[in-house]
Every structure is written in C-alpha cells, then in structure tokens.
N, C-alpha and C positions, 0 to 999 in steps of 0.2 A: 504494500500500500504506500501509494505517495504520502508526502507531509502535508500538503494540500488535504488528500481525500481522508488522512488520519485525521486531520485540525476538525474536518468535519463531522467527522465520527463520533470524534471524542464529543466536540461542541452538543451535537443532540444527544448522546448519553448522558452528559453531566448537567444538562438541565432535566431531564428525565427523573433522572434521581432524586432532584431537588424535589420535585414535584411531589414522589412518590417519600417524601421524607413526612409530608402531612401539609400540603400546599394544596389549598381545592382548584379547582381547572377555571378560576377568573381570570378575567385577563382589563389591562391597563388599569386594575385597583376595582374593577366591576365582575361582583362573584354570579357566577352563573345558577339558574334556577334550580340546580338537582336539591336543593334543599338541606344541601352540607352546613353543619355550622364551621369547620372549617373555614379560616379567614383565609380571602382571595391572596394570592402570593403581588401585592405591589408592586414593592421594589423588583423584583426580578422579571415579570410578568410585564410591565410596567414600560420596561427600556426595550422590550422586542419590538421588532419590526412586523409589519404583517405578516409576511410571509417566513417569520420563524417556526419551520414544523417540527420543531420540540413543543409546542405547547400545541393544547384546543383551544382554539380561537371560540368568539362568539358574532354569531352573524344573525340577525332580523333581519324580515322586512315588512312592511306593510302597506296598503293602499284601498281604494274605493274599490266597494264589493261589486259594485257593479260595472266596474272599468275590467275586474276580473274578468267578470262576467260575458262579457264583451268579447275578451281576449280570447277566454272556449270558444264562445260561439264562432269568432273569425275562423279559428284551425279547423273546427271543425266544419263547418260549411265550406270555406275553399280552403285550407290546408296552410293558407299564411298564417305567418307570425307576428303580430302587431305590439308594436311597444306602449306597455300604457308608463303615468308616470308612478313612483312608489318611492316608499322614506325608507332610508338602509341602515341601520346600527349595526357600525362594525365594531365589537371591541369597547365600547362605549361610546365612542365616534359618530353622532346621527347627519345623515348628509341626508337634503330633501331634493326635491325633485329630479329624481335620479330613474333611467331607462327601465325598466324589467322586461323580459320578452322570453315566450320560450324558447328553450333549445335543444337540437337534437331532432333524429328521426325514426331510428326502429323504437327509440324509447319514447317517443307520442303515438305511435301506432294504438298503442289500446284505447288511444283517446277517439278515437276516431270511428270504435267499430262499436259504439253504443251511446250516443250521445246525451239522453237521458240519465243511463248509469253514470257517467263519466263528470256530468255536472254536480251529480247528487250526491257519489262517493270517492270522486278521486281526493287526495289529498294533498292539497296544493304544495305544502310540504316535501313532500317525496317526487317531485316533478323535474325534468331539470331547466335549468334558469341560465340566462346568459342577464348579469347586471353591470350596464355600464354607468359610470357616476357621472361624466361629461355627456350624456346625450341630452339633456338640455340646457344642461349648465355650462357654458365653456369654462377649461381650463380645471375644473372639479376631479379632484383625483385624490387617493393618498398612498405616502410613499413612491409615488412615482406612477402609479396603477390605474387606469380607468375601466378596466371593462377586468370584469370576475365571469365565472363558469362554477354554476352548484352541477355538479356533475352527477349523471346519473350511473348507477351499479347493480348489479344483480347478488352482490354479497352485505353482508353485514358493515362490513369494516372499510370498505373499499382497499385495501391493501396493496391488493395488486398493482391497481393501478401508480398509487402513490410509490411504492418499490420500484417499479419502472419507471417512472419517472426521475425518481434521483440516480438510476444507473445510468439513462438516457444522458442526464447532466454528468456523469462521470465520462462517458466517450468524448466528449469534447463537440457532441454537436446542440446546436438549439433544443433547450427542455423547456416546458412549463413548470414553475415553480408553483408549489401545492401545500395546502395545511387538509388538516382535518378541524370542521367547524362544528359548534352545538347549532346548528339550524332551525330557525322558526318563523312561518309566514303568518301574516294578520292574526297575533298572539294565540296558535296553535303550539302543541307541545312541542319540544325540543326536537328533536331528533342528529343523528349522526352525517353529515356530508361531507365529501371530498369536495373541496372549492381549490382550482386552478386558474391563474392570467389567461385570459383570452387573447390569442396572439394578436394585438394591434398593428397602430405606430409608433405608442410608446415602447412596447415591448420587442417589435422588430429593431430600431433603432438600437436597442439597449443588446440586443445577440445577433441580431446579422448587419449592423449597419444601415448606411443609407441606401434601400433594395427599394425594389417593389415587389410586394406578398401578395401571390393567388391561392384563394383557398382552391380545393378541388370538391363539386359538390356531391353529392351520394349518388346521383341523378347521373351522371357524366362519367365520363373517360377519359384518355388521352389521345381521342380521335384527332386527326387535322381536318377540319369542318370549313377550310376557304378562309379567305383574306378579311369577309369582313365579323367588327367585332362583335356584331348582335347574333352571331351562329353561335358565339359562347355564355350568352347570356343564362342559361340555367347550366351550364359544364366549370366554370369558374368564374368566383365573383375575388374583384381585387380588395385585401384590405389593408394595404398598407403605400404608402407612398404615391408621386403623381399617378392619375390616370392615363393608363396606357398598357392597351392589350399586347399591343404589337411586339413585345419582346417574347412574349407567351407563346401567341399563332405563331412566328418562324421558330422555335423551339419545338412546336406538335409538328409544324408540317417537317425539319428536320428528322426528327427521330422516328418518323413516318414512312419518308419518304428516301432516306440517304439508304444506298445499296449496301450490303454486308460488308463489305470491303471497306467504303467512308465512313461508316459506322466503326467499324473496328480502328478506321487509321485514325479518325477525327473527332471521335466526340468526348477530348480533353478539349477541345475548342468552345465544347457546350453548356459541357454540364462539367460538375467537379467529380472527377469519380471516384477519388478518393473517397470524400463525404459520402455517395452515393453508397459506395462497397460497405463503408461502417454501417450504414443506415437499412441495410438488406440483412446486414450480418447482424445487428442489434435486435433487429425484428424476431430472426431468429433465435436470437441468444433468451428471447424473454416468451418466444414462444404465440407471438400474437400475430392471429391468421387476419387478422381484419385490418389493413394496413393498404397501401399504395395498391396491391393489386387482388384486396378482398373486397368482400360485396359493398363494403363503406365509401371505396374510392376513398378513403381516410388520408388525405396529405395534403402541404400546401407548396408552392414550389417558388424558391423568393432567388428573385433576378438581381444582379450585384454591377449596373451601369458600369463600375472601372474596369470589373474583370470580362464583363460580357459574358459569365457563367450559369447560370441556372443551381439552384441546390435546391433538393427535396429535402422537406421538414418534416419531420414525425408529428403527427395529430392523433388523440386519439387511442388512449391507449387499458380504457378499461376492460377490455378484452386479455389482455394480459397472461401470462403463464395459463393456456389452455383452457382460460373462464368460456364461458356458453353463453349467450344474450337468453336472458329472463330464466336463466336460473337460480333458485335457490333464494325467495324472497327478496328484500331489497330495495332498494331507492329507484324510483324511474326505470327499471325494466331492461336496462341498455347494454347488459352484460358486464362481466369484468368479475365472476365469482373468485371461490375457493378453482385454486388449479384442479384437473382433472381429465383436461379433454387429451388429446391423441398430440404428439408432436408432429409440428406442422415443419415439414423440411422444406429448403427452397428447391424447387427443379433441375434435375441437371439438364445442361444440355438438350435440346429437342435431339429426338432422331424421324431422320425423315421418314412421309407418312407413305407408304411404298404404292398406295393408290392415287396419290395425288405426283409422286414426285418431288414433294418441296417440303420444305420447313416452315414453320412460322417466322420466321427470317427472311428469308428466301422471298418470304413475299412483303416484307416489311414492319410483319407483325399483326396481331390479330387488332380490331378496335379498339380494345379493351371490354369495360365494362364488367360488371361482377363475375369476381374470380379471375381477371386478368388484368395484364398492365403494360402498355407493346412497350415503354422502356425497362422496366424489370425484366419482360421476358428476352426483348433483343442484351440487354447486357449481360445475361448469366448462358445466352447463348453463343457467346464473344469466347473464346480460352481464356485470353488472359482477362479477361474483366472477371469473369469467376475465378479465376486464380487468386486475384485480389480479395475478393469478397470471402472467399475460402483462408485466405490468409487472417484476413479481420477477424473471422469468426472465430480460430485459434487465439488470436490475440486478445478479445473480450474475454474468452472464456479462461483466458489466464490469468488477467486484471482486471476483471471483475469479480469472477465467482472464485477459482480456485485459490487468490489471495485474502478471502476473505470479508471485499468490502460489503459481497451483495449480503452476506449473513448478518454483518453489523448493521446495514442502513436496515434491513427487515428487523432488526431487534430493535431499533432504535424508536422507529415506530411504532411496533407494538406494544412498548414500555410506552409511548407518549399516549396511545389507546386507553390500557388499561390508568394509566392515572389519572387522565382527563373525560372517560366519557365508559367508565364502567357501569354507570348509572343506564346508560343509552342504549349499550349493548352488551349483553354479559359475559363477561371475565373468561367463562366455558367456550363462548364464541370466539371472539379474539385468540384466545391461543387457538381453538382449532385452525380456525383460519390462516392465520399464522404457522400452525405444523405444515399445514398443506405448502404453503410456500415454500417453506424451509423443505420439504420433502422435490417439489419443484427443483430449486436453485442445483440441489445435488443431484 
C-alpha cells in the first residue's frame, strides 16, 4: 500500500473508532433522530467536510405535497422528470430553494407499472433523487458541490457500491466521492442512503479539467447517427463545459467507421487507452456487468480540447461485485446487492463467425446497444489493446486487493455503518453484507 492510500486508510479507521468509542452519528454539533442520549460528537464531527465517509452524514428534504405530487404524475404519464423546488438540510446546513428531480431508470420502472399503487404506497424516501442546490439559486453550493445523487440499491447497506467507489478513486481514474446518509423526505422516518457528487462542472473541473462531459443515456449506444446534433439528442446529453456535440459525432463516427488496421494503428490519436485499458480492467476487477457495454449504457465520455482525446468515465456503479437489480429488498430497486451473481469476464477476442465470414471488426463493430459496446468490443479485439487491459487487470489485482487496500476500505466502512446507522439497519445485516464482500474481494 502506498503512503497516500495508507494516510487514507488509517484517516477513516481512526475516526471510526472514535465514533465507536461512544460518539452518536451527529454531525456538525446536530444529533441525529435515533433517539441516543449519547451526545453528538462536535468537535470532531464538526470540522469534517461533507464528503468525509468516516462518518453518517444527515440529509432532509422537504417540499409542497402537491408539487410532489405533480412530479409522479409527470413520470408517470410521459416518463419525464421534472424539477420541483424543495429545502435540503445537510448536516445542519438548511439551503432553500434548491432543484429535486428524480433519478434513475430501471429503479422508477415500478413506478410506472401501477400508478395508483405507486402514489398511495411508494415511499418517497427510498426513491432515488438527483439534488442540485444551484438550480435556482446561482452560485448555491457547499464545499465546492452542487448537485448530490441519493442513490438507489437493492441491498441494505449499499456497500458495494460505496467499496467500489473508493477503489475506482485508488486507480487513478475519475470517482464519485460518497458518504452514507440518515435520509429523510417531508419528515418521514430516517432511513439509510448512499449519497454521491453528480458529475457536473464543478466536479468535472475538479478530476478531469477543462473537458467537455457527455453523459451516455440508457436509451442509446455508440452508434454514429450523421453529422447532425439532434440525431443524438436522446443517445447523449452534454453536462459539462461549452456546448458542442461535435467532438462527440467525429469520435462515434471514428471508432465506427476507421478499418481494423486505423483502428489498431491510431486510436492513441482518440481516445486515451491507457485510461481506457484501466477502466475495462477495473470493471472487471469489481465484477460489474452493467457498465459501458451492459444494458445501462452506464458511462460518460469527457473530451480534453489540448489533448484532443476522449476518456470514458465510470458511472454507475451499484451493480457492483455480482449485485442483481431488485434484489434482496432495499432503496429504489436499482440493484447493487450483497455479491452473488456469476463473474462477468470480459470477451476474448471475436473468432470469426464461419457463416458470415467476418468478425465484429471486420465490419466495424456491432451498434451497440444492450449488452454491447463497438469501442469495448473493437479494443479487446485489437492484440495489443487487450494485452494492455490484461496487463491492468494483473496490476489492480495486485494493488488493490492482494495488498490489502480493498479489505481495509470494506472495513473501514463497515465500522462507519455499524457506529452510525445500526439503528437503521441491523448490526446482523451489515456484517453479513459485509462477509459477502469480503468473500467477493478474495
């Protein structure tokens, strides 16, 4: 383990401890509802930053019942997402007129297949939520942050997701940083969620520089659909930096359209492939099938003006160590359990299909679309691009798990679980959930 990734190890273990010394799970001097007499830990709790995930944060919100109200109706009659406005207590922190909108899409699916049930019993609680604090406020942010993600999970704990996340941040590519929050909407009960940064322009700025960020949307692929920009209008929305497709479409129609040969000689010209090779191998290393070329279209791809490269950015990740989508109770339905499912390897090599003649190469790659991804599949069909991605994967799997980090950062939050939010979810739970990972990692 580096000094770096020690410094951080130790930093959430030894607030952990504290916590766990007889500190209740308040935070900035404001003790949370579980009804502890236990005094909020102040001073310590106090000087953290939001996104310290050694501690449980607390997060409200609240707003007109009927602008809720409103918000179902929209999704579910045409399937949009409309922002109504809502008051957010972070921490103690109340900021007003601040965005809420939902978010997410295999996890609103049940919202949609019974509209009377869904108004009368969903639990706005367990939804998930994209909150931005400057959507009508300019300049409204804290710590640097404007837009949050309550994330939805098919597990208790959300763990997975949160453990992948901080190994993501140990390879050196772009992570969402994450806590675990006491959650509660229009003074409904508490409950347990994962809350991560919504990658912006504050947060592009701050990990990839001055880019431009395409998300890629569930709906879409990485077809090349023509020169103009309204063929991409439901396949990628930009959210980060000027507006301007056009770096995008000659990148699809590129990795599209270049022959196996300009492909293999030139697409250090395109894309970074280094990054790219970590980013397949990492996918890998944590086991999650829902990514760049699963049914999620899960990624965003941020364009870098000096270098003229392209880098895919990991989205997306409660799916995690072999989780299922809507198993095993849970927040918002959206997957991301205890491990369990099948390891998901990446492809070797296509071999050609002897009734056609040709490869998926050969003809530039398939459109994509669920279950495929024509740059994932044309790069692990290259030798040496999978050579490299094979290399990576040896290499994570040395400095990440066999050094030990990925054991520590899983203990580190589970120690933050059970001292802050054993009330939420029981004690029984978290460590199982927690075995399973640890059963995972090795």
């Amino acid at each position: 383990m580096t000094a770096s990734r020690s410094a951080r190890v130790t930093a959430l273990v030894g607030v952990t401890a504290f916590l766990l010394s007889g500190c209740a799970a308040g935070v900035g001097g404001v003790e949370t509802s579980s009804g502890s007499d236990t005094p909020a830990c102040t001073d310590a709790v106090g000087a953290s930053g939001l996104w310290d995930s050694a501690i449980v944060h607390s997060l409200s919100v609240s707003y007109d019942d009927a602008d809720y109200d409103d918000l179902i109706e929209a999704y579910l009659s045409t399937g949009e997402k409309v922002w109504i406005t809502a008051s957010v207590t972070i921490d103690g922190q109340t900021f007003d007129d601040v965005g809420l909108k939902l978010k997410g899409n295999s996890s609103l699916r049940a919202l949609s297949t019974d509209a009377d049930a869904a108004l009368s019993s969903q639990h706005p609680q367990d939804l998930p939520w994209i909150i931005r604090l400057d959507k009508f406020v300019d300049g409204q942010s804290l710590d640097g942050t404007t837009e949050l993600v309550v994330r939805g999970n098919s597990s208790e704990t959300s763990l997975n997701e949160a453990v992948a996340l901080d190994l993501l941040a140990q390879t050196g590519l772009a992570s969402e940083p994450a806590i675990a929050t006491r959650f509660r909407v229009d003074g409904s009960a508490e409950t347990l969620r994962l809350v991560i940064e919504n990658p912006s322009d504050a947060w592009a700025e701050r990990e990839l520089g001055d880019v431009l960020l395409y998300k890629a949307e569930a709906g879409g692929d990485y077809s090349y659909r023509g020169e103009e920009a309204s063929a991409y209008e439901d396949v990628f929305d930009q959210e980060a930096g000027e507006d301007d497709l056009t770096p995008l479409i000659d990148f699809l129609e590129w990795i599209n359209e270049a022959s196996d040969a300009t492909f293999a000689a030139e697409l250090g010209a395109h894309l970074d492939v280094d990054a790219f090779a970590t980013y397949l191998a990492f996918q890998e290393l944590v086991d999650n099938f829902d990514d760049i070329d699963g049914p999620g279209n899960n990624s965003y791809l941020s364009y870098d003006p000096d270098t003229g490269l392209m880098t895919v950015v990991t989205w997306d990740l409660n799916l995690a160590f072999g989780a299922s989508p809507g198993g095993g109770g849970g927040r918002g339905g959206d997957g991301g359990g205890a491990p369990g499912g099948q390891g998901n390897e990446r492809p070797e090599p296509p071999v050609e299909d002897d009734a056609a003649g040709q490869t998926a190469a050969d003809v530039g790659g398939p459109a994509g679309g669920e279950g495929s991804n024509v740059l994932a599949e044309r790069f692990l069909a290259t030798d040496r691009f999978q050579a490299l991605y094979a290399a990576e994967r040896e290499r994570l799997q040395t400095e990440l798990v066999d050094s030990g980090d990925a054991a520590a950062i899983l203990q580190a939050w589970t120690d933050t679980l059970a001292a802050g939010a054993s009330d939420l979810v029981a004690e029984a739970t978290i460590a199982q959930e927690s075995s399973a990972l640890a059963a995972a990692l090795e």
